[in-house]
N, C-alpha and C positions, 0 to 999 in steps of 0.2 A: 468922349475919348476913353477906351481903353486903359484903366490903372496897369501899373506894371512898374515892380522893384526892378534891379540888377541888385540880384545876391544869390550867394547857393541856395535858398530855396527854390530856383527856377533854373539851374545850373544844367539840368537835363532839360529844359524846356523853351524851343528857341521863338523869338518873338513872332514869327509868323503864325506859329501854330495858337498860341495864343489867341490872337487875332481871329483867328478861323473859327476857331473850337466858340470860341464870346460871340461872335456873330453869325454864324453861322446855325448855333441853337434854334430851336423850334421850341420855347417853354411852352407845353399842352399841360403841365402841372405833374408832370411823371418824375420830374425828379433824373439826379445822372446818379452814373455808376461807374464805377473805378475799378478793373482789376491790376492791383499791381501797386499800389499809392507811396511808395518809399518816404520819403522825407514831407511830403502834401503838395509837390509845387503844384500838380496840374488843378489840384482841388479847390487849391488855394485861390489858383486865379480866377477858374471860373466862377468860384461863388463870392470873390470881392467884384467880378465884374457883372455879376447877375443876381441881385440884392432879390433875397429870401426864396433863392434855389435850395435845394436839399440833395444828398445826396448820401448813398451805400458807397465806402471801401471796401475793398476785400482785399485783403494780403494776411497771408500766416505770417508775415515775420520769420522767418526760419533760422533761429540763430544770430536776431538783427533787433535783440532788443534797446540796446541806445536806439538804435534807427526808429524804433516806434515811437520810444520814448521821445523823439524827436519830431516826428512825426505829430502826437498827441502835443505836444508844448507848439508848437506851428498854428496849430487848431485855436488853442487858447488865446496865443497873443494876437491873434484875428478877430477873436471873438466871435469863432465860428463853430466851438465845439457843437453848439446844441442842432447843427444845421449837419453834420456826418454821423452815422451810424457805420462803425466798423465790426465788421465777420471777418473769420478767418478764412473762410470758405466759400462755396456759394450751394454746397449740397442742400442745407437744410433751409434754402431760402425761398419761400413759395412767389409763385411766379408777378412780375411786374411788367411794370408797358413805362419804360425810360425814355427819355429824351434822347441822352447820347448815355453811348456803354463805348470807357476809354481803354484798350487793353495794350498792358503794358507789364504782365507778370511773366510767369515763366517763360522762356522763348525758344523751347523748344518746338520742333513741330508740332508732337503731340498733344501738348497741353496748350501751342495758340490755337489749333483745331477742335477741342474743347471749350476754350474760352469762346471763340465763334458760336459754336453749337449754343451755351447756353446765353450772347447777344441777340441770335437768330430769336430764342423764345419769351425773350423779354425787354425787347425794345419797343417801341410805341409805331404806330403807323405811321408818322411820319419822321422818325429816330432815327441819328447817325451814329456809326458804328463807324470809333476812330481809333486804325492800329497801328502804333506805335512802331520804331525803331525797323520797318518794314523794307528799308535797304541796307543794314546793316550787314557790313561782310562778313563779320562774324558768327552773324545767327540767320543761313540762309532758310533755314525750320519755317521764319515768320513769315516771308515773301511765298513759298512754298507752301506753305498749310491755309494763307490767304487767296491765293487764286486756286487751290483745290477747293474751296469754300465757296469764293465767288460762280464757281463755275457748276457749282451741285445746285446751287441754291437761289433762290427769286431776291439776290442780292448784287450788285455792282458799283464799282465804285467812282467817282467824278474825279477826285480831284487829289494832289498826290505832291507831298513840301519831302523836302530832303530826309525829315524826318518821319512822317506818319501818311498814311493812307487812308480820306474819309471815303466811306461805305453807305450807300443807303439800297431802301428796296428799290427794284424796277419800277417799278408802279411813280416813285419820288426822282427819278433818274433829270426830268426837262425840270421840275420847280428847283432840284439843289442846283443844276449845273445853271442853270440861271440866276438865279442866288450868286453864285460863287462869280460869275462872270461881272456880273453888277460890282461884286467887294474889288475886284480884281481891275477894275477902270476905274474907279471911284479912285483908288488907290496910287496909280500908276502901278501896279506890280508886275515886273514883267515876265510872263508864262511862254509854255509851247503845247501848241495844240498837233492837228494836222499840218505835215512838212510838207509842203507845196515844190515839186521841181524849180530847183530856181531859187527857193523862196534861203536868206540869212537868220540864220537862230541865233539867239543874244552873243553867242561865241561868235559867231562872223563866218560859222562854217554854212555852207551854199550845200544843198539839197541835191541829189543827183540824178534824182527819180521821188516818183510822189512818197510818203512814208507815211504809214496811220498810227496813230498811238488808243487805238479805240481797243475796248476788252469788250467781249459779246456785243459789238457793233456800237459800243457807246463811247463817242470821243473823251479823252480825259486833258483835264485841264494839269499839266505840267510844270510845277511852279520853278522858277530858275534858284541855283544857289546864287546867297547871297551872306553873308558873313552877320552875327547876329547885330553887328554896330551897323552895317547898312540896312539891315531889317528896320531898324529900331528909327533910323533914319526918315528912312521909304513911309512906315506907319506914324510919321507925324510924332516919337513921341520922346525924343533928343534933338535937339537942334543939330545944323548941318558944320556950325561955325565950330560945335566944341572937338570937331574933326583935325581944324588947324593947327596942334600942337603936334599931334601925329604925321601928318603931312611932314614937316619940317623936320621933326625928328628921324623920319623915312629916307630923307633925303642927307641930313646930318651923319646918322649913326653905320657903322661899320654892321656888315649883315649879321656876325656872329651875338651883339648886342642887342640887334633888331631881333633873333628869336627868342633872345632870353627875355626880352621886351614883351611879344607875343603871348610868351606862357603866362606869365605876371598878369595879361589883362585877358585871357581868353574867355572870362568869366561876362565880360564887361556886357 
């Protein structure tokens, strides 16, 4: 089973993708890569959940030293320093064949279409390229400089959580989506793929005509939102009963308590 706190180290990091990123790996011995690592959570996870992984950060810090500094004390009480090598950069880094390259730095266009560019040349033949924050209405750069990327390039993606976008080559396109499909029943997780006329999507809304959610002809596996406490749920790794106090208090409290309720646990 999947280790996993609830705390701000993982506060950007919602449990599905967890889930995905831990199992979903392909360790060929390449090691991962990080652009973007703020405080360690994604790092953290995958290398408590994948014993004597290694892995390259890269982040400047720009102005963010607590943040590093927080960052590096992360590492330690894990007792994972000797397991990351951090760069500020990635210029002077000669080239590797990773597992998975996570990117999650700058988000602007231009510099997610860079970070790309240098996944494209150093990820491993069978390495997943997972980018982050890739529906964000804030930062439409990332969604944008990823499918100008996908579509230049012998790259496409399967599978796609509220948060992040996994990526692999064409060539890997039938082994992930079969991979993912497998985690994805195992699991009960429930997705949307091709919308069939007719066919009800987890909303209960009815199809009105066929709909494809395929990119360069490749269907993508759609994972539905789900609130991080029923993620946590759904993967087995909270019980369903410690629900019950909430429930009751949903039903108790007046709505203006229930959001100040909300914020208190959105962490949870």
């Amino acid at each position: 089973m999947m280790q996993w706190e609830s705390s701000d180290l993982v506060e950007w990091l919602h449990p599905y993708d967890a889930f995905f990123t831990t199992n979903l790996l392909v360790d060929s011995g390449g090691g991962i890569c990080e652009i973007g690592v703020y405080k360690g959570g994604f790092l953290v996870n995958m290398l408590r959940n994948n014993p004597g992984l290694n892995a390259l950060a890269i982040d400047p810090f720009p102005g963010l030293h607590t943040i590093k500094d927080t960052f590096l004390a992360n590492l330690s009480f894990y007792g994972l320093e000797g397991n990351v090598k951090l760069f500020p950069n990635y210029s002077s880094l000669s080239e590797n064949s990773f597992d998975l390259i996570h990117i999650d730095g700058d988000h602007s266009e231009g510099a997610v279409l860079q970070d790309l560019y240098f996944a494209q040349n150093n990820i491993g033949n069978t390495g997943l390229i997972v980018v982050d924050d890739i529906w964000h209405p804030l930062f439409p750069g990332v969604v944008s400089a990823t499918m100008k990327f996908v579509h230049e390039r012998p790259f496409v993606p399967f599978l796609s959580t509220r948060q992040k976008m996994y990526i692999c080559r064409e060539t890997q396109y039938e082994f992930y989506h079969i991979r993912a499909l497998e985690l994805l029943q195992k699991y009960e997780i429930s997705y949307q793929s091709e919308w069939v006329k007719g066919q009800s999507n987890s909303r209960g809304d009815v199809a009105a005509y066929d709909q494809s959610s395929a990119i360069k002809g490749k269907p993508q596996l759609m994972i539905d939102n789900r609130s991080r406490y029923e993620q946590l749920v759904i993967l087995k790794l909270v019980s369903q009963k410690s629900r019950l106090p909430r429930q009751i208090l949903k039903e108790l409290l007046p709505p203006f308590l229930l959001a100040g309720l909300k914020k208190l646990t959105k962490r949870v």
